[in-house]
N, C-alpha and C positions, 0 to 999 in steps of 0.2 A: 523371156530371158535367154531360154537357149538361141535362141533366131543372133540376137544381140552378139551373145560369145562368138557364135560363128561367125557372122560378120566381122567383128574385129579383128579373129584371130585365124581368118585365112583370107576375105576380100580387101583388108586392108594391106596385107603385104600384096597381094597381087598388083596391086593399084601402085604402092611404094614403087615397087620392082617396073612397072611399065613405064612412069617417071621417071626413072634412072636411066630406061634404056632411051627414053625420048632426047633426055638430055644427052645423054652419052653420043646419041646419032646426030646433037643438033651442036655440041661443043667439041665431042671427042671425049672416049673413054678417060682418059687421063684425068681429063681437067675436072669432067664427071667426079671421080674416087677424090682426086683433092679436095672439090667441091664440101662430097660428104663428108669426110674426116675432116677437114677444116672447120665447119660447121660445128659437126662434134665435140672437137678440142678447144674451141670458143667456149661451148656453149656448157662443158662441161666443167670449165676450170670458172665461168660464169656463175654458173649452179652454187659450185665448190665455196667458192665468195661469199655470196649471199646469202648461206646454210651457215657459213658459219656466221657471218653477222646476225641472223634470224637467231640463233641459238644463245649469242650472249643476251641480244635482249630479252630473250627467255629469262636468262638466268638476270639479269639485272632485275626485271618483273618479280620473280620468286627472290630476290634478295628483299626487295620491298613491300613483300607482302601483298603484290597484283597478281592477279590471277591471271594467266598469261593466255586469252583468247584468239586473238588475232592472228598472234607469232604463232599458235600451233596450225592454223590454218595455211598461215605463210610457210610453216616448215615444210607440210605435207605438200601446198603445190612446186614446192621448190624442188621437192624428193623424185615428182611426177616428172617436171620438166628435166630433170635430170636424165631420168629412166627414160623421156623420149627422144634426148639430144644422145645416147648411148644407142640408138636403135637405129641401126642403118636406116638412111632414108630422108627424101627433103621434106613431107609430110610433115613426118614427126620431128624435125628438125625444129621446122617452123614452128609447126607448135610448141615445141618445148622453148625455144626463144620466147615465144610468145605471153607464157607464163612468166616470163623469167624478167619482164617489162612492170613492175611497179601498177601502174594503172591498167593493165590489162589483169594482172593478177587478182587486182582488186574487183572486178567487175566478174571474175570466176571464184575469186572466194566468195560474194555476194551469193551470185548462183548454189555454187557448193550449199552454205547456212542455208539459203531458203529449201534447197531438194531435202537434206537432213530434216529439218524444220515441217515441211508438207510428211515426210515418212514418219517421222513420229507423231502426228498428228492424225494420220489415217490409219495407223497402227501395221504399218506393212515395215516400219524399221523399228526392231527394238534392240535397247542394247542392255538385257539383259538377259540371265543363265535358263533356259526351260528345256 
């Protein structure tokens, strides 16, 4: 697990950061930073849309008495993509777009329930007080 966090959260920006400068050497700084922030400002007011759509249907589900499965799935990868289209970078850009796609969401909420799903099953994820 710690192997994991490290990777993440120092080989993955080095890797962000070499992308930028590939692009930056291959389009020009400029167009590079627009690139990002553009992407970003799409991809967050994108987010922005969808989170709130995902939230009424929440609340139209709990007005009717459904228990609202799906949409919290949908909220949380929406929350994800959010937080990767705010993170400098075309990586995460892409990916966070990439969540942000209806049928790709769906085939990682999939993923998401079955990993939950195999954790509490082999008892390595509980979700409760000890």
């Amino acid at each position: 697990m710690l192997l994991r966090l490290f990777v993440l959260f120092t080989l993955f920006p080095i890797l962000e950061i070499l992308i930028l400068m590939q692009i930056s050497a291959l389009l020009g700084p400029v167009t590079a930073i627009i690139l990002v922030v553009g992407t970003g400002f799409a991809g967050a007011s994108l987010a922005k849309i969808q989170g709130f759509q995902t939230i009424s249907r929440i609340r139209d589900n709990m007005k009717q008495g459904i228990m609202p499965g799906d949409e919290v799935f949908d909220a949380f990868l929406i929350l994800v993509a959010g937080i990767l289209l705010v993170t400098p970078g075309l990586i995460s850009d892409i990916s966070g777009i990439l969540l942000l796609i209806p049928a790709t969401r769906t085939r990682a909420k999939g993923f998401l329930v079955r990993l939950i799903d195999k954790g509490m099953k082999n008892g390595t994820l509980r979700f409760n007080r000890r």
